[in-house]
C-alpha positions as CSV (number, residue, x, y, z in Angstrom):
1,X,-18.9,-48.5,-17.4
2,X,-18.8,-47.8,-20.9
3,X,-22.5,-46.9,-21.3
4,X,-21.8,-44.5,-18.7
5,X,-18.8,-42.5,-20.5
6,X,-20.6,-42.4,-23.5
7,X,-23.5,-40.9,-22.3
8,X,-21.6,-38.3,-19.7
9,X,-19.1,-37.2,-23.0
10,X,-22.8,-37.0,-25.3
11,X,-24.3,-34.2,-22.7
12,X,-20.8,-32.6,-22.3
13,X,-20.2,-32.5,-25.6
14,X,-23.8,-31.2,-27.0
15,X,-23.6,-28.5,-24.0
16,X,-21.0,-27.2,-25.2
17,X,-21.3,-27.3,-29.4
18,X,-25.2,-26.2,-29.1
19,X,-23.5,-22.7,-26.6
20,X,-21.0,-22.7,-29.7
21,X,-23.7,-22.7,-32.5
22,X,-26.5,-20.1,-34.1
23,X,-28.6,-22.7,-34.9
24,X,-28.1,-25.2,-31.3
25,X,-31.4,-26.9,-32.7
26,X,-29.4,-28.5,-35.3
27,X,-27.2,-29.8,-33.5
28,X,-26.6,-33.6,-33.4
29,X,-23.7,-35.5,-31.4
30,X,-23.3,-39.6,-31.1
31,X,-20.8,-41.2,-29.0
32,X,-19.6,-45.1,-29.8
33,X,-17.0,-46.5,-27.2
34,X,-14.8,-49.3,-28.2
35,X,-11.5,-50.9,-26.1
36,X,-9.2,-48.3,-26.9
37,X,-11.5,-45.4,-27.7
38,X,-14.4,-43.0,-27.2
39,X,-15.5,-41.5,-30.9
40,X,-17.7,-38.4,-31.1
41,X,-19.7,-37.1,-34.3
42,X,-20.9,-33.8,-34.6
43,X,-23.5,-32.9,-36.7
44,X,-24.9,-29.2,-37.0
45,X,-25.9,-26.5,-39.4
46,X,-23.6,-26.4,-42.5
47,X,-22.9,-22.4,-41.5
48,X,-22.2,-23.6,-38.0
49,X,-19.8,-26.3,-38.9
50,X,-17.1,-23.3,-39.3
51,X,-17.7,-21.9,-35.7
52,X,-17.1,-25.7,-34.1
53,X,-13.8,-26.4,-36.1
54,X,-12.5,-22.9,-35.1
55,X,-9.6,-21.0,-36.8
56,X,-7.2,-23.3,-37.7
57,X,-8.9,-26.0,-35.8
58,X,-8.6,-24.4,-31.9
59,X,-11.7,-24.7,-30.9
60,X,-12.2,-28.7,-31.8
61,X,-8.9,-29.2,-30.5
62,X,-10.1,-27.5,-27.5
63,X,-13.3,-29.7,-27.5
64,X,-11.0,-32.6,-27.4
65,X,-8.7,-31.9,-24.9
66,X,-11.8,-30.3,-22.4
67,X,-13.6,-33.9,-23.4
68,X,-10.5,-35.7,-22.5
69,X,-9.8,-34.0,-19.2
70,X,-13.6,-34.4,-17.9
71,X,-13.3,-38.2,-18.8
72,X,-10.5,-38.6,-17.0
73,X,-11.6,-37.3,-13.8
74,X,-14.8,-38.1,-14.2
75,X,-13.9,-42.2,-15.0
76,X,-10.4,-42.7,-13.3
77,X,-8.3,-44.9,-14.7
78,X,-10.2,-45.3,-18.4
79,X,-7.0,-45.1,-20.9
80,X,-9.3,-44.7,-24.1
81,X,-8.5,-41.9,-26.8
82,X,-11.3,-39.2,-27.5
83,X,-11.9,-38.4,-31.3
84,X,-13.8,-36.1,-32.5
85,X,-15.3,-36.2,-36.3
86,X,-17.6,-33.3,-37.9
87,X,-20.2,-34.8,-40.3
88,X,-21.3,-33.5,-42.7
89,X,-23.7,-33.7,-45.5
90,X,-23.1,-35.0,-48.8
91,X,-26.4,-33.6,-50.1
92,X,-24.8,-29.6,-49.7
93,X,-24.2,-27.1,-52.9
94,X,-20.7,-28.1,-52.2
95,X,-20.9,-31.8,-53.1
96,X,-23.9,-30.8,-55.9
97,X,-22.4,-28.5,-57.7
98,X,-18.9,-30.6,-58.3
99,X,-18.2,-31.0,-61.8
């Protein structure tokens, strides 16, 4: 049952970022379920990483809570916890230009 929730919250999940994005070809999303919870990583476009966070973090609490809701109807009965990480690179003018 696990493969199966990981796989259903991947295409959810990647739907909805890549409608989200400008650059949906960059866009990157792994799902890992363990006993107690179901962890997504985003990765996408440094520029794009703004647009999936939101302002002030609605629109990745929105992921979340959509993800949650569609797991729970989808696989009734499944208690784990949805997370949702951004990654991103450590190799951007950001990290590089530190000093």
């Amino acid at each position: 049952m696990a493969a199966g929730i990981v796989e259903y919250v991947k295409s959810f999940i990647e739907d909805l970022v890549k409608k989200i994005v400008d650059k949906p070809e960059e866009v990157s999303v792994q799902v890992s379920s363990t006993t107690k919870s179901v962890l997504v990583q985003i990765k996408s476009a440094k520029e794009d990483i703004g647009k999936i966070i939101g302002r002030h973090g609605r629109s990745i609490d929105s992921l979340k809570i959509l993800t949650t809701v569609v797991k729970n109807t989808q696989f009734l009965g499944d208690k784990k916890d949805v997370f949702i990480e951004i990654i991103e690179d450590e190799n951007t003018d950001f990290y590089n230009n530190k000093k």
